[in-house]
VOGU-3710 file (C-alpha; in Angstrom, 3 decimals, decimal comma):
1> xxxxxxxxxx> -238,260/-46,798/-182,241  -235,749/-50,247/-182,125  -236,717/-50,788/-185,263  -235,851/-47,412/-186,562  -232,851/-47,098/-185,322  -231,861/-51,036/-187,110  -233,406/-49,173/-190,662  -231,148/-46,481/-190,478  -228,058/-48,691/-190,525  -228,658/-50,362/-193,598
11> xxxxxxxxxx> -227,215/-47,700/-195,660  -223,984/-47,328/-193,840  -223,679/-51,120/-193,727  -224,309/-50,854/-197,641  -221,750/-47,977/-197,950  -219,310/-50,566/-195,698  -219,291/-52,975/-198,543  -219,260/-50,802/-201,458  -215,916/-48,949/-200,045  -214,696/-52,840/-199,184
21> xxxxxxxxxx> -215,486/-54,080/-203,141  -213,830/-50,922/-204,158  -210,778/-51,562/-201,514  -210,579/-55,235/-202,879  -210,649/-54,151/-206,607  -208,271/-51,639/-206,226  -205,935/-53,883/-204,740  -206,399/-56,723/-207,300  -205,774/-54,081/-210,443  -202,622/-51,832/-208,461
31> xxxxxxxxxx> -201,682/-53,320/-205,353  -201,295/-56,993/-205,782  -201,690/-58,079/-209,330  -199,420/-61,827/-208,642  -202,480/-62,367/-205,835  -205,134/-61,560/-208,225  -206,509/-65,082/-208,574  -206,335/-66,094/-204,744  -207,952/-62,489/-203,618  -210,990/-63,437/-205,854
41> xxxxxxxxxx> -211,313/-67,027/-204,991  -211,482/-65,697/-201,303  -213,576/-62,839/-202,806  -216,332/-65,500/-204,154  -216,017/-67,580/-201,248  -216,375/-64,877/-198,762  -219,700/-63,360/-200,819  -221,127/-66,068/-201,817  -222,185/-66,354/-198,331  -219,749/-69,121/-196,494
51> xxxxxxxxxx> -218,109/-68,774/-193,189  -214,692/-67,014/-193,061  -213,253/-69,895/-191,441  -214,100/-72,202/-194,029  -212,658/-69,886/-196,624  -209,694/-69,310/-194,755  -209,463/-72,827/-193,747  -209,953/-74,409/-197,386  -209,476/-71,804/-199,257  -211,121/-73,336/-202,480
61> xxxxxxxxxx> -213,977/-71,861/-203,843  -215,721/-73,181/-207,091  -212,805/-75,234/-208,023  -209,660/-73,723/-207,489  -207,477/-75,383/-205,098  -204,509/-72,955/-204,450  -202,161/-74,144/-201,805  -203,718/-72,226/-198,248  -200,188/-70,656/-197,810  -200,332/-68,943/-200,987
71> xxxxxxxxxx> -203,680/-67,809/-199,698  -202,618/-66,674/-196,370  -199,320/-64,785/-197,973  -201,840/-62,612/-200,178  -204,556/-61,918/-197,893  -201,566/-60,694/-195,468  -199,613/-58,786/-197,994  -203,017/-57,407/-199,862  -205,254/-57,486/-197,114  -207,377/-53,745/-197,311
81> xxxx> -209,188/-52,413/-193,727  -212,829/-52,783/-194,149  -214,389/-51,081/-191,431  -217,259/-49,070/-192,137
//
């Protein structure tokens, strides 16, 4: 039965991050086009399966060394609710 119940919330976990992408891409395209690059280093970071401190922290991912207040200014100002 335990593990019934932990099946049945994969697909509203899935539907969690499909309404987040969408969130996030709708923001980069309408909402906050001047954050677009820091939003999607944090995107990367984020997905590509580090900690959320450490891509808050460094905010770096792959390369791209924006200064962390420009990060923290756009994930403030652009930031979308992702709560499933």
């Amino acid at each position: 039965m335990e593990k019934m119940s932990k099946l049945a919330l994969v697909p509203l976990i899935m539907l969690g991050v499909l309404a987040c992408r969408d969130c996030i891409m709708d923001r980069l395209n309408r909402g906050c086009p001047s954050c677009g690059p820091v939003l999607c280093r944090m995107e990367r970071c984020l997905w590509g399966g580090s900690s959320r401190a450490k891509c808050t922290r460094r905010c770096d991912c792959k390369g791209g060394k924006p200064k962390l207040s420009d990060c923290n200014k756009c994930m403030s100002k652009c930031k979308c609710s992702c709560v499933a």
